[in-house]
KOLLO-371580 format. One record per residue (C-alpha): residue number from 1; x, y, z. Coordinates in nm, 4 decimals, decimal comma. Layout:
BEGIN
+-----+----------+----------+----------+
!   n !        X !        Y !        Z !
+-----+----------+----------+----------+
! NUM !        X !        Y !        Z !
...
+-----+----------+----------+----------+
//
This chain:
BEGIN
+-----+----------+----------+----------+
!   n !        X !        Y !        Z !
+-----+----------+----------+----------+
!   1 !  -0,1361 !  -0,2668 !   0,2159 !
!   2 !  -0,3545 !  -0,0728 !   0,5173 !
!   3 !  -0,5912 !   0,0666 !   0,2730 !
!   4 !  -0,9090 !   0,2198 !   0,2338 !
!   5 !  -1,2112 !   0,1053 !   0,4195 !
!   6 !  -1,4661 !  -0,0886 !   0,2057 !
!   7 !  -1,7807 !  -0,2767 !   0,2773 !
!   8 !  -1,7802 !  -0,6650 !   0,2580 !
!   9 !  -1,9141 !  -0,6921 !  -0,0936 !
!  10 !  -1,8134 !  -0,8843 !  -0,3877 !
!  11 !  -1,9665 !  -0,7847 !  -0,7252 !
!  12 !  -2,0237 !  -1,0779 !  -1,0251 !
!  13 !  -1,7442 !  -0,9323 !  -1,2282 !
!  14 !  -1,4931 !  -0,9107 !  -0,9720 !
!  15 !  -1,5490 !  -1,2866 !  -0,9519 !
!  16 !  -1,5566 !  -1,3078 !  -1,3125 !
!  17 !  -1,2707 !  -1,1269 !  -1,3321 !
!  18 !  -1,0473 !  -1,2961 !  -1,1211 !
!  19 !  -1,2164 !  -1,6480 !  -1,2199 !
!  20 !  -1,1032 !  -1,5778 !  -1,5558 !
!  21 !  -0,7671 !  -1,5045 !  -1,5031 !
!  22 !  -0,7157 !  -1,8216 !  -1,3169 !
!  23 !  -0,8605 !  -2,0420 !  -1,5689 !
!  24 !  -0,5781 !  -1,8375 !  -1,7836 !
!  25 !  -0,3058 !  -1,9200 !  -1,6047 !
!  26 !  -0,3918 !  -2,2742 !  -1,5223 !
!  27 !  -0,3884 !  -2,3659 !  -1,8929 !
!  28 !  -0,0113 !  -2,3634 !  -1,8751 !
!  29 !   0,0123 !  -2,4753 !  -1,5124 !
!  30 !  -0,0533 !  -2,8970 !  -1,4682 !
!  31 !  -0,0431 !  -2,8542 !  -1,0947 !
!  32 !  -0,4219 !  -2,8168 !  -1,0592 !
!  33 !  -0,5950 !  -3,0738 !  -1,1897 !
!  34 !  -0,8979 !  -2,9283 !  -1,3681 !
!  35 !  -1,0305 !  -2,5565 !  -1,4771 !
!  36 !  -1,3394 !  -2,6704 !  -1,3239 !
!  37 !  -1,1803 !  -2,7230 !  -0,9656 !
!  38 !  -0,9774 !  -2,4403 !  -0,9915 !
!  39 !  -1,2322 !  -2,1965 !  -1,0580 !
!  40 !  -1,4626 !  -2,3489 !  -0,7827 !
!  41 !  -1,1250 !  -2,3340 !  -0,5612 !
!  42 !  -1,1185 !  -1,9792 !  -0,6033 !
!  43 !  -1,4996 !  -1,8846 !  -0,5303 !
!  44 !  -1,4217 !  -2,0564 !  -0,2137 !
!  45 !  -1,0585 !  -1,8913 !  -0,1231 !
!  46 !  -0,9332 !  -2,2253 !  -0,0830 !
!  47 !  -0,6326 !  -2,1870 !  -0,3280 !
!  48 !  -0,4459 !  -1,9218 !  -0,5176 !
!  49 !  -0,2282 !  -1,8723 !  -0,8126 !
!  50 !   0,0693 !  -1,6152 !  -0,8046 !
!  51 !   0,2641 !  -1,5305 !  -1,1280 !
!  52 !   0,6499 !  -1,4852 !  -1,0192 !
!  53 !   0,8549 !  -1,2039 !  -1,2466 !
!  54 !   1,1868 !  -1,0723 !  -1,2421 !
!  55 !   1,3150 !  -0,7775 !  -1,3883 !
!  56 !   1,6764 !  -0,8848 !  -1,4461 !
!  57 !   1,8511 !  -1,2195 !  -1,4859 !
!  58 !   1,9317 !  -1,2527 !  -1,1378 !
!  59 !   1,5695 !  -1,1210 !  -1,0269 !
!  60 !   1,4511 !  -1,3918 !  -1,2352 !
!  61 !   1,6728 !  -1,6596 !  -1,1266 !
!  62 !   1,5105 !  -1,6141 !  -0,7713 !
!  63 !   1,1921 !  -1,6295 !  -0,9136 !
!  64 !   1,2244 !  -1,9765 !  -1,0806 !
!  65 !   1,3907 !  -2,1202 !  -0,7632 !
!  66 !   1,0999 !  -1,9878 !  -0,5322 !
!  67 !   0,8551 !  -2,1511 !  -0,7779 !
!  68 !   1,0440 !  -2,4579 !  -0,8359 !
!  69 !   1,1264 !  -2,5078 !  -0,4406 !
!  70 !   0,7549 !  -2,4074 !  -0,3762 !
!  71 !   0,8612 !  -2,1526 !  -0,1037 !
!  72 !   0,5441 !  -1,9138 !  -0,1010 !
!  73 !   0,3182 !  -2,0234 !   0,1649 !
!  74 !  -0,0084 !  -1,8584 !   0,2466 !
!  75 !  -0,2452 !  -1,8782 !   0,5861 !
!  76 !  -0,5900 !  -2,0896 !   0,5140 !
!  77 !  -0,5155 !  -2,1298 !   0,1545 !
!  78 !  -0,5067 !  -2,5082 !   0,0760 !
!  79 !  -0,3267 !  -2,4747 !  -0,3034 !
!  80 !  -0,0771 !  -2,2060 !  -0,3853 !
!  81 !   0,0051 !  -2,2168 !  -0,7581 !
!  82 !   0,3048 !  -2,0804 !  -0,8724 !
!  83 !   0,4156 !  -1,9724 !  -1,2135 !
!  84 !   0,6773 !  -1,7502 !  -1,3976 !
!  85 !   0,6496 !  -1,4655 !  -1,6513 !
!  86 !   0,8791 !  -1,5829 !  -1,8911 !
!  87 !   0,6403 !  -1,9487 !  -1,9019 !
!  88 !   0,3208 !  -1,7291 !  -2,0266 !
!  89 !   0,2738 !  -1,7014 !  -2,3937 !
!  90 !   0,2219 !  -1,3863 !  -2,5522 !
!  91 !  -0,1611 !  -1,3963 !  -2,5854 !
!  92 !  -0,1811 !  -1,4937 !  -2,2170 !
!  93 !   0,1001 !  -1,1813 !  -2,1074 !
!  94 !  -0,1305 !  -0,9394 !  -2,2831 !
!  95 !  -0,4517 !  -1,0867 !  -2,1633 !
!  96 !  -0,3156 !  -1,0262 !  -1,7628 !
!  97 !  -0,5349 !  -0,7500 !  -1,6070 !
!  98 !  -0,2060 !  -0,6498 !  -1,4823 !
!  99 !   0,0651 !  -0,5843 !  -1,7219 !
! 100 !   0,3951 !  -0,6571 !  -1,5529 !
! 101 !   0,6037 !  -0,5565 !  -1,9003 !
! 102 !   0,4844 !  -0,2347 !  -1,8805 !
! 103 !   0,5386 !  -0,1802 !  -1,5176 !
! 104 !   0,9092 !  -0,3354 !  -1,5513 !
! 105 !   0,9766 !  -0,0629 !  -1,8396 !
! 106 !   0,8852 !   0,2345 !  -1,6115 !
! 107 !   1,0764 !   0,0600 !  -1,3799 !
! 108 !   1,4451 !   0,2835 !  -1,2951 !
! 109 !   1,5437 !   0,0876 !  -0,9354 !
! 110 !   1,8216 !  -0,0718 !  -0,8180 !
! 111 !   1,6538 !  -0,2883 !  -0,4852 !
! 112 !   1,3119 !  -0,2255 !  -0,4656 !
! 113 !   1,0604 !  -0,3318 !  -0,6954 !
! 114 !   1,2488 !  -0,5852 !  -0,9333 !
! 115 !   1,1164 !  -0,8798 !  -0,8128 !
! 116 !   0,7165 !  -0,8756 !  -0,9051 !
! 117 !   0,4025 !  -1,1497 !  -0,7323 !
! 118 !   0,1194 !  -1,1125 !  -0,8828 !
! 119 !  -0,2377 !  -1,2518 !  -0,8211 !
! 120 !  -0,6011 !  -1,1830 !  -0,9412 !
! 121 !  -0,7237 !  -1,2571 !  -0,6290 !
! 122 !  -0,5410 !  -1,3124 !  -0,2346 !
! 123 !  -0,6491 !  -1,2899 !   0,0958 !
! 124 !  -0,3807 !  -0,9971 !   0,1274 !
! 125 !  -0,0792 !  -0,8849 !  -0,0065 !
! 126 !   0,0364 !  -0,7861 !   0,3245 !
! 127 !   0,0261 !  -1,1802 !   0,3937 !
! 128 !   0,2162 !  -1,2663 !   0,0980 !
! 129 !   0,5587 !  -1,0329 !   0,2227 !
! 130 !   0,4949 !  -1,0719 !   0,5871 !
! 131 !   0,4552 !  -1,4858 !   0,5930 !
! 132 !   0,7065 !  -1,5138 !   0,3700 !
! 133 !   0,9612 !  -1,2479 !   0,4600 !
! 134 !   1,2820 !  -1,4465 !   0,5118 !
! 135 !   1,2026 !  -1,6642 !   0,1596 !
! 136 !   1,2321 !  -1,3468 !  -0,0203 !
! 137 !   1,4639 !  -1,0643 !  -0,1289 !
! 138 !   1,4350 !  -0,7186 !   0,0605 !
! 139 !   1,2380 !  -0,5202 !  -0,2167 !
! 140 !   0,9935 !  -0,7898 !  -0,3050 !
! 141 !   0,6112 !  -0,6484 !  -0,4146 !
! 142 !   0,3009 !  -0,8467 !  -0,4129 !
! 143 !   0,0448 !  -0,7162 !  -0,6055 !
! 144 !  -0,3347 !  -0,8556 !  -0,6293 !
! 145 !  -0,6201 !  -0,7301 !  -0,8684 !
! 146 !  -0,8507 !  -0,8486 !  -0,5596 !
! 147 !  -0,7734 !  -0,9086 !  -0,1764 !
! 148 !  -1,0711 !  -1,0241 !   0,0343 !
! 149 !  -0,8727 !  -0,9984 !   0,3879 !
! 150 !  -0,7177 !  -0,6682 !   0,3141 !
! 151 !  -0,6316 !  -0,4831 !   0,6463 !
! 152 !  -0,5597 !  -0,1460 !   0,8209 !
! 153 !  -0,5577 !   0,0647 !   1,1651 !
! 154 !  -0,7230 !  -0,1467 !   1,4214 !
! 155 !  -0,7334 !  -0,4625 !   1,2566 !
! 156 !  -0,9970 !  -0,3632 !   1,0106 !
! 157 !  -1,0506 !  -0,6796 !   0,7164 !
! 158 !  -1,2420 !  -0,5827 !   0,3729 !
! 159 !  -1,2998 !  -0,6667 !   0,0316 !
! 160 !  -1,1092 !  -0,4419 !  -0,1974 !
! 161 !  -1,2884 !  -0,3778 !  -0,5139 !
! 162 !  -1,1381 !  -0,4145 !  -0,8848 !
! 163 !  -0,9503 !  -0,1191 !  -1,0041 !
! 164 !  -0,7450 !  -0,0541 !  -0,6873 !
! 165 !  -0,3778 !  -0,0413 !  -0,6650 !
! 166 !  -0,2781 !  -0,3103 !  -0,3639 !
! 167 !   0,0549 !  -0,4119 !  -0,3220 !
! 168 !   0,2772 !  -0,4793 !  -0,0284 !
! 169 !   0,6987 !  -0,4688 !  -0,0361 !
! 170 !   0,9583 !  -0,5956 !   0,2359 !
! 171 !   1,1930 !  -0,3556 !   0,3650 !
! 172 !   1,4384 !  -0,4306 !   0,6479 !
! 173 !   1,5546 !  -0,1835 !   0,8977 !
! 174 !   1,8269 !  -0,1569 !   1,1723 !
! 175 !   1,7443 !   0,1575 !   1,3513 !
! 176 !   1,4109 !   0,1121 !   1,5125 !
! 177 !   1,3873 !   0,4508 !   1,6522 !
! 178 !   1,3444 !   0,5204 !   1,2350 !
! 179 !   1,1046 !   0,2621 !   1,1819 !
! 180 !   0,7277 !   0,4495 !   1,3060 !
! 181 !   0,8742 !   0,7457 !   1,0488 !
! 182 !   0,8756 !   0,4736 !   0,7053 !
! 183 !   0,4879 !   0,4880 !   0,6851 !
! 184 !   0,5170 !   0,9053 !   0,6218 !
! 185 !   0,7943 !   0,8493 !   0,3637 !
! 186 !   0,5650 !   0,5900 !   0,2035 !
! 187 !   0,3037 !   0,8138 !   0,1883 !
! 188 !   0,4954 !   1,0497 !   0,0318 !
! 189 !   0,6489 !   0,8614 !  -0,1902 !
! 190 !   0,2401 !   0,7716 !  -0,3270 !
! 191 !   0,1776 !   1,1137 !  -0,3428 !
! 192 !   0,4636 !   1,2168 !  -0,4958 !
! 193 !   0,3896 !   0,9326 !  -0,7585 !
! 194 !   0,0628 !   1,0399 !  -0,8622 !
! 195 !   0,2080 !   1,4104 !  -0,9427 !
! 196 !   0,4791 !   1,2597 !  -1,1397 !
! 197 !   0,2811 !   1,0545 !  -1,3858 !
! 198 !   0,0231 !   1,3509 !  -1,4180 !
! 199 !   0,3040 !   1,5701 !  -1,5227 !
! 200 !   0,4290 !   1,3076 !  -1,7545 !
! 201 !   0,1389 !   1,2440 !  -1,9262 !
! 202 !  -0,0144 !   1,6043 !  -1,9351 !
! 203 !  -0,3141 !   1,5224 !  -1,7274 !
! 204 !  -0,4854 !   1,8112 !  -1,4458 !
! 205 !  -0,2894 !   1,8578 !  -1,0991 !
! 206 !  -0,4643 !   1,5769 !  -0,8776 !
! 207 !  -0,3812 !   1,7472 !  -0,5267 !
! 208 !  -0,3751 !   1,4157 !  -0,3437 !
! 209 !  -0,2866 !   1,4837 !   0,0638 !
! 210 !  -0,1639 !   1,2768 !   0,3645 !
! 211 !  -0,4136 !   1,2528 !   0,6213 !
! 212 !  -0,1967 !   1,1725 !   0,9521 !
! 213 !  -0,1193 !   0,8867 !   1,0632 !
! 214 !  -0,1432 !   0,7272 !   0,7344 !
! 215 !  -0,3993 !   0,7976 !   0,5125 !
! 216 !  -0,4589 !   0,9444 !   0,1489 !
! 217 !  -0,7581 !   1,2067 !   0,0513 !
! 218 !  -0,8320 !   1,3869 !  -0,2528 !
! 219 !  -1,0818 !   1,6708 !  -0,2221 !
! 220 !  -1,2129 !   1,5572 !   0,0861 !
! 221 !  -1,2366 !   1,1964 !   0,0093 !
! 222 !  -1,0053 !   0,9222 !   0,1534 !
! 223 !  -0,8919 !   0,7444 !  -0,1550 !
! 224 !  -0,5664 !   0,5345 !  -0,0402 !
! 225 !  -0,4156 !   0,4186 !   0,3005 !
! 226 !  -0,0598 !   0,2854 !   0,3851 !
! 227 !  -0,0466 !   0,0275 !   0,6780 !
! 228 !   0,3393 !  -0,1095 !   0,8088 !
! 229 !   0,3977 !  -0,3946 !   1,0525 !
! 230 !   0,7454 !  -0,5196 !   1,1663 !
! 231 !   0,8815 !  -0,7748 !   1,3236 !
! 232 !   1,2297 !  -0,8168 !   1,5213 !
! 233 !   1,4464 !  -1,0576 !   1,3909 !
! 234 !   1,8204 !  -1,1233 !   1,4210 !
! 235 !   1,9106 !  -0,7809 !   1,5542 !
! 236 !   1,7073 !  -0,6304 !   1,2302 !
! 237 !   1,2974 !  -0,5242 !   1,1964 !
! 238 !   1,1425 !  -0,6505 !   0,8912 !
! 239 !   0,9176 !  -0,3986 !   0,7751 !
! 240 !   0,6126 !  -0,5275 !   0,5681 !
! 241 !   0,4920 !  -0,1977 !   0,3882 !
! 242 !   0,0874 !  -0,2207 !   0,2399 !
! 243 !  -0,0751 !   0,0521 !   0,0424 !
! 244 !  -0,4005 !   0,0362 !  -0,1626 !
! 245 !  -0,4843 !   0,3350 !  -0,3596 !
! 246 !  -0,8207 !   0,3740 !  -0,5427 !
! 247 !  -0,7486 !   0,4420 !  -0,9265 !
! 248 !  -1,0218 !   0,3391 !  -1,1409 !
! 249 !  -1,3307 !   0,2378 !  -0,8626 !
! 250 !  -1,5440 !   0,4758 !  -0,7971 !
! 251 !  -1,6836 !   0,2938 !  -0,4777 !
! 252 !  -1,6850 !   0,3105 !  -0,1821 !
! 253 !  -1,5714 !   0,7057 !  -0,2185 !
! 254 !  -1,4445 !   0,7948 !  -0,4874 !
! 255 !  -1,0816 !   0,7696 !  -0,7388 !
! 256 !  -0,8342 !   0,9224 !  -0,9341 !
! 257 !  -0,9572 !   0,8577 !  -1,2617 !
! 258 !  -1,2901 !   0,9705 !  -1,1440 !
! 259 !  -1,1493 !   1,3109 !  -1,0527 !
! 260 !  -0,9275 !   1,3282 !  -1,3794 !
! 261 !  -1,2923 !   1,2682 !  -1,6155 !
! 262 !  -1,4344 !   1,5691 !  -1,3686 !
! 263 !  -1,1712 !   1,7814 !  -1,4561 !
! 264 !  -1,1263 !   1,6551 !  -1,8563 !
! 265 !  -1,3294 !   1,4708 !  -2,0496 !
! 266 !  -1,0398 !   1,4308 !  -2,2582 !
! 267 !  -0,7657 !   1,2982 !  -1,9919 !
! 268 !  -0,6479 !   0,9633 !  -2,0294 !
! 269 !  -0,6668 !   0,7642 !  -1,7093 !
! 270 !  -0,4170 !   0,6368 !  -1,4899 !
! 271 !  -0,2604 !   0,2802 !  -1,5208 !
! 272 !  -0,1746 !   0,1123 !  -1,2435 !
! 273 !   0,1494 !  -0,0154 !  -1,3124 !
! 274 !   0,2733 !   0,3900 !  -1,3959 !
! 275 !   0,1742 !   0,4192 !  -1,0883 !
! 276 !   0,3159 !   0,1389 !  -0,8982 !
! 277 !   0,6514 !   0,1869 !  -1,0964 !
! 278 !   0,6532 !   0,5945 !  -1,0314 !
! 279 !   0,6331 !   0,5286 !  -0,6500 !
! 280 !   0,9206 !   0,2881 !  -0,6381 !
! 281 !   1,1295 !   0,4948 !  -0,8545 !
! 282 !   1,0702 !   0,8061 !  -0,5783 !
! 283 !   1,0897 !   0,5953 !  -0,2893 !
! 284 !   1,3800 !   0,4630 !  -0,3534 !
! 285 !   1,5325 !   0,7797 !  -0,3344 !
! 286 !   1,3313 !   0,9515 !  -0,0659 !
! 287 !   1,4180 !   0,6055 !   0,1548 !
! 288 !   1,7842 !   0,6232 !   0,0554 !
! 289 !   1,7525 !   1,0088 !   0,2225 !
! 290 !   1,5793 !   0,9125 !   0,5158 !
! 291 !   1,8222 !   0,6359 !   0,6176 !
! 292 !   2,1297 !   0,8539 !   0,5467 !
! 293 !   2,0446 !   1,1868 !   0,6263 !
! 294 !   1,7086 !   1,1459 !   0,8684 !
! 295 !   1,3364 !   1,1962 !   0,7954 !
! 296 !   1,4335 !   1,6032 !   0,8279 !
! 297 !   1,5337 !   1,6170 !   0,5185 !
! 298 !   1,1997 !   1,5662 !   0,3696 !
! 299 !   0,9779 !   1,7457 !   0,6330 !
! 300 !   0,9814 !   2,0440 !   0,4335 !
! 301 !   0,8075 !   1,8382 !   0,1347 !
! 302 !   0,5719 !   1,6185 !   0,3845 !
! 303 !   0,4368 !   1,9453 !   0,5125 !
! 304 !   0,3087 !   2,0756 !   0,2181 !
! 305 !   0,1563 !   1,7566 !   0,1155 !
! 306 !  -0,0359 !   1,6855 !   0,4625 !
! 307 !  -0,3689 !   1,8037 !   0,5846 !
! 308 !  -0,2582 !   1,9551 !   0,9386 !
! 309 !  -0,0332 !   2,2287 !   0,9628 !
! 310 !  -0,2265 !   2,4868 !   1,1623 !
! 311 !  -0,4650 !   2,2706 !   1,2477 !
! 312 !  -0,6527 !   2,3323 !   1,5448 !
! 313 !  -0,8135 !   2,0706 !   1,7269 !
! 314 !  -0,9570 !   1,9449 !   2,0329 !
! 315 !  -0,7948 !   1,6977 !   2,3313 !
! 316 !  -0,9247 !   1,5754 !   2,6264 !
! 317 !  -0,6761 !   1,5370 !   2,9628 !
! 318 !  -0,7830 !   1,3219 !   3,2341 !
! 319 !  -0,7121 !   1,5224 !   3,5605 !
! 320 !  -0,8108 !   1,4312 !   3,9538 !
! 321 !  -1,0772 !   1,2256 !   3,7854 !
! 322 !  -1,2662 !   1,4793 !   3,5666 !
! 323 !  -1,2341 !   1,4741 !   3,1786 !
! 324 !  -1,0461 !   1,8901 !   3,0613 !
! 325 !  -1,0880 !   1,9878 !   2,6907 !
! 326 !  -0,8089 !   2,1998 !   2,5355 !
! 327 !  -0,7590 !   2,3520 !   2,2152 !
! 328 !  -0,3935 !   2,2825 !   2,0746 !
! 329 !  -0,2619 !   2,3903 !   1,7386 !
! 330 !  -0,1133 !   2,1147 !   1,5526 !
! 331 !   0,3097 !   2,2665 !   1,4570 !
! 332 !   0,4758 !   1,9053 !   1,2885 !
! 333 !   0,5662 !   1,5687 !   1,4017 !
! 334 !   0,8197 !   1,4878 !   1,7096 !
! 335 !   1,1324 !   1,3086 !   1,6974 !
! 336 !   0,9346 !   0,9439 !   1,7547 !
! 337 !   0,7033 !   1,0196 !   1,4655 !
! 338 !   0,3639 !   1,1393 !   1,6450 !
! 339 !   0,2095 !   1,4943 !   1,6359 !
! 340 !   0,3687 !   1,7885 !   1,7584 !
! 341 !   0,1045 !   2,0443 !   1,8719 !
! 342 !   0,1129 !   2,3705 !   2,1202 !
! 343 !  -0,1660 !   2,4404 !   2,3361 !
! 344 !  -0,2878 !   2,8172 !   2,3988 !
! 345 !  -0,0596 !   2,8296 !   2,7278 !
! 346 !   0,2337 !   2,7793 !   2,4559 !
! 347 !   0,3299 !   2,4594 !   2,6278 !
! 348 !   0,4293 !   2,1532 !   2,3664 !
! 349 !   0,2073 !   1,8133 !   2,3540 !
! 350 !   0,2392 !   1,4944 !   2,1778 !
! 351 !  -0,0968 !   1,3888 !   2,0380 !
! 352 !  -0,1017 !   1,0135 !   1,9655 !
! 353 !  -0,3383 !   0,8297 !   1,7302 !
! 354 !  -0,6793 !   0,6641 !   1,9566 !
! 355 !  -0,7531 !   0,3922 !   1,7071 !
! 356 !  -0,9765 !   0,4307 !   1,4672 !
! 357 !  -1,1766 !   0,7722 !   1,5128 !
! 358 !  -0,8783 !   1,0396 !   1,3639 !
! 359 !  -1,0538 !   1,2869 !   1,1983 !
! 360 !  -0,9992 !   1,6543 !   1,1090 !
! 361 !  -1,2366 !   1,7861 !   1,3876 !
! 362 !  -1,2791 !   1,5276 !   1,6516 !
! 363 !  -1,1856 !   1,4866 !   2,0010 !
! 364 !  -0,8350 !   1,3563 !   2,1067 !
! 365 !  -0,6860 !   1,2059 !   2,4371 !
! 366 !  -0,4382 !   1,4115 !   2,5482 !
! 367 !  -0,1581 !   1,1764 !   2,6143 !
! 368 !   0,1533 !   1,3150 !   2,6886 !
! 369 !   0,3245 !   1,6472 !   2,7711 !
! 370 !   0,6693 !   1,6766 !   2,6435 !
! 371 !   0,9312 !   1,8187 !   2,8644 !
+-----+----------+----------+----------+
//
């Protein structure tokens, strides 16, 4: 996930919302034992309920065996309810806030993607791949109407509002000199996205750009983040990949559908799932090129689509105990994935990121000259 920053608020129809959709999917699930504890459950984050689809017959083979072996564990939640696709009825499939069908239909992959989690409401969908990385396949998504733990850049928690796109995916890696670079070909696979199902669907050019390290703006306004984490394990890194985008909420900042009604009252709005199944679709291509060929292959198409080419902006280099501003003009991204710059004596830097305070005109710690 690794997604936008929003305050600690929870509005009566996000509760509703996801309250509702609970007390849906408990009618065909005998595991809790009343609507009345389940919803209360849920106000209190002490249980979940995750709906487990496949998109073949194999896909949902592992589905029914993680539901029926009860292999999704969660941090702090006391009751983890699973249930498949295929056991919904109709009126309860096209009740979902989230309509899987439709996102499966879009859906043109051949790893990534195929095997869906969804939830109305979860603590994160970054916890959902990470904790339970080895139980499933590599390509796995978790995707939540609602996350109340959802995380980013220095360990940042909020409550992400209704009408965001937050998912999370499991990728696994060999070459961890290539793993800092997956966040950029995430983000450009999002961006990338967004074009895509404009074009399809005839709506206005949203010019959507990476923000370095890892964020998304639109017109000035931060609408989506990507956050990865990895662990080591068995000579491979397990890559959790998180990415909330802001489609149809207009708070904290601003989103999508908000620009597409500026630009024409008669666009339709995005769906999620075209947009969920447009960015696996192009990242499964874009990762296939970066494993095989190297991130240089899509540089040319990352910088046009980020903020900072020509950029100039101030760093600050700690010498014989006294703090020296220079002005460096930001060129690309190194080898190891940070910011290439040149400084006005024409001698290389690598900027890296200090935390939390990136932003398109302030200060940065000069870090490290390059030989």
């Amino acid at each position: 996930m690794p997604f936008a920053s929003y305050p600690s608020y929870v509005t009566l129809y996000t509760y509703s919302l996801a309250i509702r959709s609970l007390r849906r999917l408990v009618s065909a699930n005998r595991n809790l034992s009343s609507l009345s504890t389940a919803a209360t459950d849920m106000e209190n984050n002490s249980s979940c309920t995750l709906v487990l689809c496949g998109k073949s017959s194999s896909e949902k083979e592992v589905a029914k065996s993680l539901k029926n072996n009860n292999s999704v564990k969660l941090p702090d939640i006391s009751e983890v309810s699973m249930l498949l696709q295929a056991e919904m009825d109709d009126k309860e499939s096209k009740e979902q806030s989230f309509n899987v069908e439709l996102f499966m239909s879009s859906l043109s992959t051949g790893r990534f993607g195929r095997l869906l989690i969804w939830s109305p409401r979860l603590p994160s969908t970054q916890d959902v791949v990470s904790r339970n990385f080895g139980e499933l396949p590599i390509g796995t998504v978790c995707v939540a109407d609602v996350q109340y733990k959802g995380r980013g850049r220095s360990k940042n928690v909020w409550e992400s509002p209704v009408g965001c796109l937050l998912f999370s995916f499991t990728v696994q890696m060999e070459d961890g000199r290539t793993v800092p670079m997956l966040q950029y070909v995430v983000s450009l696979a999002v961006t990338e996205a967004i074009k895509d199902v404009c074009d399809r669907n005839g709506l206005p050019y949203l010019d959507v750009r990476i923000k370095w390290p890892n964020d998304l703006y639109l017109n000035g306004f931060k609408v989506g983040g990507i956050l990865c984490t990895s662990a080591y394990r068995s000579k491979k890194f397990d890559v959790s990949a998180g990415i909330g985008l802001n489609v149809d909420n207009g708070k904290p900042t601003t989103c999508l559908n908000d620009k597409l009604r500026e630009l024409s009252a008669a666009a339709c709005q995005l769906r999620r799932e075209d947009i969920l199944a447009a960015f696996f679709n192009k990242f499964e291509n874009f990762y296939d090129l970066f494993i095989n060929q190297g991130f240089q292959t899509l540089e040319g198409l990352y910088y046009k689509t980020w903020l900072h080419s020509g950029q100039r902006v101030i760093v600050q280099e700690n010498n014989d105990d006294q703090v020296v501003e220079n002005v460096v003009t930001v060129q690309g991204l190194t080898s190891s994935g940070y910011l290439l710059a040149i400084a006005e004596d024409n001698q290389l830097c690598e900027l890296h990121p200090d935390g939390n305070r990136y932003s398109l005109n302030f200060k940065r710690h000069f870090l490290e000259k390059l030989d």
